[in-house]
Every structure is written in C-alpha cells, then in structure tokens.
C-alpha positions in Angstrom: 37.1 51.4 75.9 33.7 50.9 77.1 32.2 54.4 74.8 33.5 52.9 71.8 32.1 49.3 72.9 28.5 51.4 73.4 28.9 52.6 70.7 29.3 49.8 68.7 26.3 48.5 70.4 24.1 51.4 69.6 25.4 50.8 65.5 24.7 47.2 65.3 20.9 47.7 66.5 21.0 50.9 64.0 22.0 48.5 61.0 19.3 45.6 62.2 22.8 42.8 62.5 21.5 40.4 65.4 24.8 38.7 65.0 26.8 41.8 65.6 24.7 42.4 68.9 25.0 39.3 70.3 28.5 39.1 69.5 29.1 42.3 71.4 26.9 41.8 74.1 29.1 38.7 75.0 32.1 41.0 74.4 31.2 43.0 77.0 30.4 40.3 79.7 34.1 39.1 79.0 35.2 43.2 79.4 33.3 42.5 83.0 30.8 45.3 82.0 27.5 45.7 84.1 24.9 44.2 81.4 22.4 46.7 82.7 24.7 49.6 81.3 25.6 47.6 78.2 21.9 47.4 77.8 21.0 50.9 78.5 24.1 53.0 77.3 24.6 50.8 74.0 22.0 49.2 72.7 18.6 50.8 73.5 20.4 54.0 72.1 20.3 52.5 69.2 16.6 51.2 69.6 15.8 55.0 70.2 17.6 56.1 67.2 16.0 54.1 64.6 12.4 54.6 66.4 13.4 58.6 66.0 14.4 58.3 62.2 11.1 56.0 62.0 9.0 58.9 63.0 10.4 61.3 61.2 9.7 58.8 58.0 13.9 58.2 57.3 13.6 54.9 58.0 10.9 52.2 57.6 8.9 49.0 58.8 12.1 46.9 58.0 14.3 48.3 59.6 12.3 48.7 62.5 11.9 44.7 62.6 15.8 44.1 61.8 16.6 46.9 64.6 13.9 44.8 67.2 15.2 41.5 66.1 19.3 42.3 67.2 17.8 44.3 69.9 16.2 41.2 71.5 19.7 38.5 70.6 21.6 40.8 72.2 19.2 40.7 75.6 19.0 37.1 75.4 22.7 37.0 75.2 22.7 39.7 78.6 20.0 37.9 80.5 21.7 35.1 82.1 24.3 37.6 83.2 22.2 39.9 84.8 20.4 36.8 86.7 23.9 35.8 87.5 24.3 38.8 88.8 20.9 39.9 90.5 20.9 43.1 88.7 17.3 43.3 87.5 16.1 45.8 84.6 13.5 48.1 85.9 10.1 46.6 84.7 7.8 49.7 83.7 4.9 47.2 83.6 3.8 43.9 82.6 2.3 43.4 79.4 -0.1 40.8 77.9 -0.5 41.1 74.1 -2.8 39.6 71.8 -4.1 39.6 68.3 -7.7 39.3 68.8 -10.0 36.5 67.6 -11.0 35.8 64.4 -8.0 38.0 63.4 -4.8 36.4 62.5 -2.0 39.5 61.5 1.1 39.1 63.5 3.7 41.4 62.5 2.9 44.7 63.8 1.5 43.2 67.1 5.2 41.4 67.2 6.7 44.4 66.8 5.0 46.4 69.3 5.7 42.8 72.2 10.2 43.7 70.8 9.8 47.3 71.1 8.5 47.2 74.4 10.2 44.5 75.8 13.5 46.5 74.4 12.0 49.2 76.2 12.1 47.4 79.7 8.7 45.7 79.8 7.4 42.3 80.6 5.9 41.1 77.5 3.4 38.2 77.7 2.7 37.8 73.6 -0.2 35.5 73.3 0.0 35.2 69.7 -3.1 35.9 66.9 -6.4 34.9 66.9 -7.3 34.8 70.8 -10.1 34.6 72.4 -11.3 37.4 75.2 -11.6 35.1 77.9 -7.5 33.7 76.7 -6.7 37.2 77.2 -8.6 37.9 80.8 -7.0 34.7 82.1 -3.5 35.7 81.4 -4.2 39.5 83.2 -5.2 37.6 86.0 -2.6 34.9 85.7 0.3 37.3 85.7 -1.1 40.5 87.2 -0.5 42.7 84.0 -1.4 46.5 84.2 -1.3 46.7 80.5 -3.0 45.0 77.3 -2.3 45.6 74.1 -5.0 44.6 71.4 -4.2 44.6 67.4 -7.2 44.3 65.0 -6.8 44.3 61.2 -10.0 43.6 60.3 -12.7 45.9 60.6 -14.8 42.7 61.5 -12.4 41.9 64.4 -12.4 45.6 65.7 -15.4 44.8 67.8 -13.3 42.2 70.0 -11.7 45.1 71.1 -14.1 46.4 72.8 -15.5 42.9 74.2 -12.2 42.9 76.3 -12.9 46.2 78.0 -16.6 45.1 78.5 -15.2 42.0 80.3 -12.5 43.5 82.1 -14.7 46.0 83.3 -17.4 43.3 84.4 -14.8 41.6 86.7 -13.5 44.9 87.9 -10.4 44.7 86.4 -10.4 48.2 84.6 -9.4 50.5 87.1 -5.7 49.1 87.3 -5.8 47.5 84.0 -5.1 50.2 81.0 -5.5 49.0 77.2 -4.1 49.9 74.2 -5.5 49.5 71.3 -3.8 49.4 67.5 -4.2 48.0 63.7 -4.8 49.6 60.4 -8.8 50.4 61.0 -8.2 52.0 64.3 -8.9 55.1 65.1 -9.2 58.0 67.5 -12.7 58.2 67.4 -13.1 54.2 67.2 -10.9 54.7 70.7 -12.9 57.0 72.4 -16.2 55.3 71.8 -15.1 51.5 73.4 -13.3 53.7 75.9 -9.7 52.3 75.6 -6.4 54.1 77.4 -4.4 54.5 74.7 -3.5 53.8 70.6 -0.6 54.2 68.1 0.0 54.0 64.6 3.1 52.3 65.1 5.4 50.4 67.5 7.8 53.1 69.0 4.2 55.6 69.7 3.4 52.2 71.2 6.4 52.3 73.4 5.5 56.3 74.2 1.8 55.4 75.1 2.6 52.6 77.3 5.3 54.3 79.2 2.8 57.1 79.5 -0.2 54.6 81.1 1.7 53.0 83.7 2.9 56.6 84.5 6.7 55.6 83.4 7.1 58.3 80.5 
C-alpha cells in the first residue's frame, strides 16, 4: 500500500500538481505513515527526478517551478505532523537568501530558497533588492552557515562581493560559505571576489550547497 502511495507521491511532484501533493500528503497522515518517510521515499524522489531530466535538458524552467511549488504544499501539509510528532527532518544547514540591492529578479533566487528547502534546508528568503548589511544581520540573527546571492545585473554583480568583504571584516567567513548565482555570473567572476560556490541553475544549487556544509 504504502510503495504505491510513494509512488504516487513521487508522480504528483513529477507532473508539478500541488493539489495532488497535498492531497496525498494528508492521505498518508490518515494511513498513519511516518511524514518523514512520506517525505523522503515519495516526494523528494520526485524532486530528484525532475532535477535529473532538468540537467540532462528533458525538462525545463517550468517544470522545475510547478515540481518546487507541489513539492513545498505537500511539506506544509507534512509539517504540523512531524511537529506533532517530534520527528525532525535533518537540517543540512541554514540558509539566508537574498537578491542583492539595486537588483530586483526573483524567480530563479525563489527557486533555488524551494529546491533547497525540498532538499532539507532551512531557508531564510529575504526577498530582492537587499541591502548587505539586511543580509549580515540575518547570518547573525539566525546563525546561517550558508548565503546564497543572485545578481542579474552586471551593475549589481559587485554587491556580491561587498557581502564577502563585510562578512570577512566581522570574521564571519571562516564558518560562513557563499554561493553565488545569476545570468552574468561566472567562474572566473567567482574566483576573483573569492566566493565558495556557484550554479547555473537550482538543482547544481542544491549539489553545491550540500557539498559546502559537507552534506553531499
């Protein structure tokens, strides 16, 4: 009963239906399943799926968002259970994300703050447009390891880098990684502010931050 019910899991993330998900997440509390399995065995194998068919360029951006939208109604659905419960999902690391100032694309960074947080990490999303010392105050305020930085701009790229400088003036940087993404990025743009990490897309997002906080 319960394979079939995983598997329906895995298919409703696979076709992006968030009311599918959350209608079988609540299935499976009234089945008495663990919430932590129905997460893991179901529906992040369906997470994994489309992120694999995503790099292999079979399926595309919206998908990707469909896939991280049900993945996340089907969680909310879980959550109270598993607080009911006291079964807590491994945290890999706690995350604060941020468009940076001046810059106000949201979709990709969005993307990244579902894909991780389907991926069993604490996402703190500060939304677009913030401001380095926004960002700083959150790490501190919530003890992150990680930060993730999207730039669209070529302009904005630079803020980027005025993160690390301040993290690194408050000796923050040797437990603090940062990853850094957006259209203009690139390797060589990473190397020279000295960030941890980068990806083209949300799932290599998922890969590099499970690789920083030394969870891959």
């Amino acid at each position: 009963m319960s394979a079939e019910l995983f598997q329906k899991m895995a298919q409703s993330i696979i076709e992006g239906d968030a009311d599918l998900a959350a209608d079988l997440a609540r299935q499976s509390i009234e089945a008495g399943l663990d919430p932590l399995e129905a997460i893991n065995q179901g529906f992040v194998v369906g997470v994994n799926t489309v992120g694999e068919s995503f790099s292999c360029g079979d399926a595309f951006l919206p998908e990707l968002v469909m896939a991280g939208e049900a993945m996340k109604a089907a969680v909310a659905v879980l959550e109270p259970e598993m607080k009911r419960l006291g079964a807590e999902r491994q945290v890999f690391g706690r995350v604060v994300l941020a468009t940076v100032q001046g810059d106000i694309h949201e979709i990709g960074k969005s993307l990244v703050g579902t894909m991780l947080s389907a991926s069993g990490f604490e996402v703190h999303d500060l939304g677009v447009d913030v401001p380095t010392a926004r960002i700083i105050e959150k790490v501190k305020e919530v003890d992150a390891n990680l930060v993730g930085l999207s730039a669209l701009l070529t302009t904005t790229m630079v803020r980027q880098k005025e993160v690390i400088d301040e993290l690194d003036k408050l000796g923050l940087r040797a437990r603090v990684k940062v990853m850094v993404g957006g259209a203009p990025v690139t390797r060589d743009w990473v190397q020279k502010i000295e960030a941890d990490g980068y990806s083209e897309d949300a799932i290599g997002a998922v890969a590099v931050a499970r690789q920083l906080v030394g969870a891959a």
